[in-house]
Backbone bond lengths (Angstrom), bond angles and torsions (degrees), N, CA, C in turn:
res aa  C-N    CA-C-N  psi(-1)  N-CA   C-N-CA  omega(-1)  CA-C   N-CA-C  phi
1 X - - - 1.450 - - 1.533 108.59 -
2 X 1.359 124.65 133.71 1.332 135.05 -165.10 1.973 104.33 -96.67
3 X 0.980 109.20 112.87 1.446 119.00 164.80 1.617 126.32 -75.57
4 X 1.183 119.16 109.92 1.463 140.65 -172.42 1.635 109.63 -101.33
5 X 1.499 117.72 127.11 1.225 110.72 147.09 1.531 102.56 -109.12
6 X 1.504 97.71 146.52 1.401 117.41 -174.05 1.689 86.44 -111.11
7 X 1.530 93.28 156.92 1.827 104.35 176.45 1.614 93.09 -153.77
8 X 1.282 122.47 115.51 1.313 146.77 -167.12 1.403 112.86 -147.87
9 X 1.292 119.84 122.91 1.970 104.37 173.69 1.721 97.21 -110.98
10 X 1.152 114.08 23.99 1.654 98.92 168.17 1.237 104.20 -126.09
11 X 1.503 116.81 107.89 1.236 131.60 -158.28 1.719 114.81 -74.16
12 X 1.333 108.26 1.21 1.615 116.44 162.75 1.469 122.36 -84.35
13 X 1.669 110.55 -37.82 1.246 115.68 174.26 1.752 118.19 -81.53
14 X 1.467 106.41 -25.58 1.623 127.33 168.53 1.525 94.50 -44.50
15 X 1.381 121.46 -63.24 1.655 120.23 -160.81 1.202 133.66 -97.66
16 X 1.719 103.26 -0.26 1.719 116.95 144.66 1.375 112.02 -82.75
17 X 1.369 126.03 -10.50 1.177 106.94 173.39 1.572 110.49 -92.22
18 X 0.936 116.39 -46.34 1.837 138.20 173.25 1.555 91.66 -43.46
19 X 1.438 140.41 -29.85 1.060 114.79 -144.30 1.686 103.88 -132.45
20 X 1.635 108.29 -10.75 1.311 138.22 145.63 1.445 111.20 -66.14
21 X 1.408 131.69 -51.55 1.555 122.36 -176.59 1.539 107.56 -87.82
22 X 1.164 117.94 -1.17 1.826 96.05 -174.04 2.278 84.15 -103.42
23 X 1.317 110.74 -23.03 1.425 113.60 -172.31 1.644 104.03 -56.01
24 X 2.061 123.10 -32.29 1.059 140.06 -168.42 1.464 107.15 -91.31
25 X 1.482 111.63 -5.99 1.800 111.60 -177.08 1.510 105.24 81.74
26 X 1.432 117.90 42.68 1.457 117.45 156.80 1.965 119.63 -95.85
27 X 1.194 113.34 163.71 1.566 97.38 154.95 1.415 93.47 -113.17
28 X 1.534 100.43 149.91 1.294 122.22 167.43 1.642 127.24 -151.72
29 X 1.548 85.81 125.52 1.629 97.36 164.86 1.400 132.69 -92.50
30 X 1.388 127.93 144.72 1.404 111.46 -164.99 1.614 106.96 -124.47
31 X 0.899 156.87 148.03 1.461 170.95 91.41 1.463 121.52 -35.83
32 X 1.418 120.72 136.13 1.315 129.03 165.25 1.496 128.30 -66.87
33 X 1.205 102.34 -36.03 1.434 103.40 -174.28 1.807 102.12 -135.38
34 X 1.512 110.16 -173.75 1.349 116.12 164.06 1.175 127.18 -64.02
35 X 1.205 103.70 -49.33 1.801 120.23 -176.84 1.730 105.80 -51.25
36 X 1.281 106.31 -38.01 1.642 116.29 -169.22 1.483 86.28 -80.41
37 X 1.372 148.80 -44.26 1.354 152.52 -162.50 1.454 92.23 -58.92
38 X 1.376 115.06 -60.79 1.677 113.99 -153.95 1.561 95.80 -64.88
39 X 1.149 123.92 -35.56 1.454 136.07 176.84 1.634 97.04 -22.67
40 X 1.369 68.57 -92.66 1.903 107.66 -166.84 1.403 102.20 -45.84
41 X 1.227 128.68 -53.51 1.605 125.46 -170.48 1.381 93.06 -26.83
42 X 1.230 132.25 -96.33 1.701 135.21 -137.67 0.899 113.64 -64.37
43 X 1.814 135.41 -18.50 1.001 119.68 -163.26 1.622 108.11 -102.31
44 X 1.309 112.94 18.19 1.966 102.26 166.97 1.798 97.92 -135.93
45 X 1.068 111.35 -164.17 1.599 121.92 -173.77 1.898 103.44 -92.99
46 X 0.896 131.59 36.58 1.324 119.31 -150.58 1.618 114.55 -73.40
47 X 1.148 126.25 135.41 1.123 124.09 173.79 1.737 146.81 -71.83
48 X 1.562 88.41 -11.08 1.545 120.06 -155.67 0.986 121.74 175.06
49 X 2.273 115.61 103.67 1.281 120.02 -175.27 1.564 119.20 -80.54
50 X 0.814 172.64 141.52 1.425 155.18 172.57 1.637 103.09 -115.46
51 X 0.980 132.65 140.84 1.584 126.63 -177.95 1.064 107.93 -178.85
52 X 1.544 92.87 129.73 1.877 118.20 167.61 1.616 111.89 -29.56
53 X 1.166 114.95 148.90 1.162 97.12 159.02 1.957 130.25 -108.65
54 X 1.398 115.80 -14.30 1.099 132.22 158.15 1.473 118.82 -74.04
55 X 1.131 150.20 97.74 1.231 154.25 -157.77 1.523 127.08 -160.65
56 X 1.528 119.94 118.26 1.687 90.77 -166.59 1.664 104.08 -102.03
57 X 1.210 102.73 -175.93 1.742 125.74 -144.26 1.861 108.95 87.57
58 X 1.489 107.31 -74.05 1.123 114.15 151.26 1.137 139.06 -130.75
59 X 1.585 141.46 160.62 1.488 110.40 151.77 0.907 124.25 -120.19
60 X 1.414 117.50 -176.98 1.274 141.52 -118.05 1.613 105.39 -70.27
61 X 1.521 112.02 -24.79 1.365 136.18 168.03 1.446 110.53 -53.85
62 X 1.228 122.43 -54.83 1.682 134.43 -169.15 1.524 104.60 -64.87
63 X 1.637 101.30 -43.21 1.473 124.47 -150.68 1.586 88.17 -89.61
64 X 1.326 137.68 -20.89 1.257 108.56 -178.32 1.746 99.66 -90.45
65 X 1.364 109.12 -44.79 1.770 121.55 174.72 1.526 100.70 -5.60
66 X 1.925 90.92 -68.56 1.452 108.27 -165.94 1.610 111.40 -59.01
67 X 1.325 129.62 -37.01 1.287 129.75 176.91 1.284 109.37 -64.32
68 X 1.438 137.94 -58.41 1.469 143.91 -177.43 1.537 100.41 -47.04
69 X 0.993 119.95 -40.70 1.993 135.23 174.05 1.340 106.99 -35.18
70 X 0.921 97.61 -58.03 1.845 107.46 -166.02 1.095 114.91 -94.65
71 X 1.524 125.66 136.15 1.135 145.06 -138.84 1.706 103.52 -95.86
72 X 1.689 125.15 -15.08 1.215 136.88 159.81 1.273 108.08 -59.27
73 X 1.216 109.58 -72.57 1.816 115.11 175.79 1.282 138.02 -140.00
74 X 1.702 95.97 74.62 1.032 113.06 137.29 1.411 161.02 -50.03
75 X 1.511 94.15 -37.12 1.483 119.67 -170.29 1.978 98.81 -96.39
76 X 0.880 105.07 6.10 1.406 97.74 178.68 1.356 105.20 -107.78
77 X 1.827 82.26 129.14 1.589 98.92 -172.51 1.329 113.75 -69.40
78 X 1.727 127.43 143.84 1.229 142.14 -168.17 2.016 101.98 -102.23
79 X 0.944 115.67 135.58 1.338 114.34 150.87 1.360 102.18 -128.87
80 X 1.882 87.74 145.35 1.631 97.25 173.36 1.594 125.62 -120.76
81 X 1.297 120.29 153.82 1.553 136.23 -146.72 1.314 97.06 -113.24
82 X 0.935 123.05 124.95 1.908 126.31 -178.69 1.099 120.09 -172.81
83 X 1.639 124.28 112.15 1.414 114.72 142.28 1.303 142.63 -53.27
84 X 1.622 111.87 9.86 1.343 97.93 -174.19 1.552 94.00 -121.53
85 X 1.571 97.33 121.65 1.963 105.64 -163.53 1.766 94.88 -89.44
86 X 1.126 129.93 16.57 1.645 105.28 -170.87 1.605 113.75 -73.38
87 X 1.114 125.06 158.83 1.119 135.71 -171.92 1.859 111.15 -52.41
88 X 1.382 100.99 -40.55 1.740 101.20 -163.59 1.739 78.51 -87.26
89 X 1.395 155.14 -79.54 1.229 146.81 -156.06 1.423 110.00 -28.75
90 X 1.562 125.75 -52.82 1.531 120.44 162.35 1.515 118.86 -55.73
91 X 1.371 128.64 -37.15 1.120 140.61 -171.98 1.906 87.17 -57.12
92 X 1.067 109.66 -78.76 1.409 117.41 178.35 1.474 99.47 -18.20
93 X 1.118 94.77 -74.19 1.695 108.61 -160.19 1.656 112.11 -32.55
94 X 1.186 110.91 -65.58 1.285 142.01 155.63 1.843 110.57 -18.44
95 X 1.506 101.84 -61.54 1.315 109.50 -169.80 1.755 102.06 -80.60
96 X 0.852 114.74 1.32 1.642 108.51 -176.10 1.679 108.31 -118.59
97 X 1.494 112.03 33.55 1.534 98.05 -170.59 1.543 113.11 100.90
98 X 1.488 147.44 -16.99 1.084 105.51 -170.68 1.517 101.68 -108.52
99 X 2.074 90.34 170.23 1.438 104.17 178.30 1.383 123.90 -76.80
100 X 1.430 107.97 -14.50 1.034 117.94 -143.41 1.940 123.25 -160.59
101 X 0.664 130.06 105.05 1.751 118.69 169.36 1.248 125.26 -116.58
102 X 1.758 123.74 116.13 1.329 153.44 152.25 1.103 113.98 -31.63
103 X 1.175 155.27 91.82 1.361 129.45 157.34 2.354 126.56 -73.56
104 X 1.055 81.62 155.38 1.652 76.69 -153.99 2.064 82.97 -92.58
105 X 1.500 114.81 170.04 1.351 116.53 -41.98 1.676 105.61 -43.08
106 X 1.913 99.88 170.94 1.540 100.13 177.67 2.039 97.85 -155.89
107 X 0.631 87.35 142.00 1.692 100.27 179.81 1.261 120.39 -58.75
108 X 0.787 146.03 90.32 1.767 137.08 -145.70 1.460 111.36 -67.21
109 X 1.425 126.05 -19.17 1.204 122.20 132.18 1.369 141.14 2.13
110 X 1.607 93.44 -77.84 1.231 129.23 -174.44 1.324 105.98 -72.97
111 X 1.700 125.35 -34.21 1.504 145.26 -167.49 1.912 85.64 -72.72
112 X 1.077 111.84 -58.57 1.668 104.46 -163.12 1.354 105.66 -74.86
113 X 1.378 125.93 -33.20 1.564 117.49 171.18 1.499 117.79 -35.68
114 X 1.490 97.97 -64.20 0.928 132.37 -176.55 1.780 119.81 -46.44
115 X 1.283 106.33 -39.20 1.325 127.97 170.73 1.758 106.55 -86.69
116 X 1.133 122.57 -18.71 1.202 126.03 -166.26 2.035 107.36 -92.96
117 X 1.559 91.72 -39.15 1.465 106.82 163.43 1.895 119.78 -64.86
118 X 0.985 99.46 -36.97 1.861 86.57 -167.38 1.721 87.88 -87.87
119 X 1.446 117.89 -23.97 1.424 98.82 174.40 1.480 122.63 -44.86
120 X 1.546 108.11 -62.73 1.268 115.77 -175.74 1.597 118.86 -74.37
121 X 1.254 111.94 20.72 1.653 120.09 170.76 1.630 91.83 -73.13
């Protein structure tokens, strides 16, 4: 079973996702913000960050930087969560660590494929 921290600050989309990945046989931990993400990263085995990218304290941009930083988890692949589809915001995404970018809305379907693919990278 694959362990996920999720990092979401809109606590409606936090618990379709929380409640979509444990329904598929994931574990998952969730955080409100980034700042709580960088927290939490090191201290379990996690397999797969997924995180908003608009988020305050930090976002999801800073908060992955800071994860790729550290020599615990680094290697854990990031996907990122965003309504904002423009070309340079993925570019970002991309350039800071991630495996991957969601665009919101997204079919949760599509959310576990999606999660199911960078796993098996």
């Amino acid at each position: 079973m694959s362990k996920i921290l999720i990092a979401e600050d809109d606590r409606d989309i936090r618990e379709l996702i929380l409640l979509t990945l444990k329904f598929h046989g994931f574990e998952v931990v969730s955080a409100e913000d980034g700042e709580t993400a960088v927290k939490l990263a090191p201290t379990d085995n996690f397999d797969l960050i997924l995180m908003d990218v608009r988020m305050p304290k930090m976002t999801g941009y800073e908060a992955c930087r800071k994860i790729k930083a550290q020599n615990k988890t680094k290697d854990i692949p990031v996907i990122f969560l965003s309504a904002k589809g423009q070309e340079a915001e993925i570019e970002t995404g991309y350039e800071v660590g991630a495996a991957d970018y969601i665009l919101k809305p997204f079919a949760p379907q599509a959310l576990v494929d999606t999660i199911t693919h960078v796993l098996s990278r």
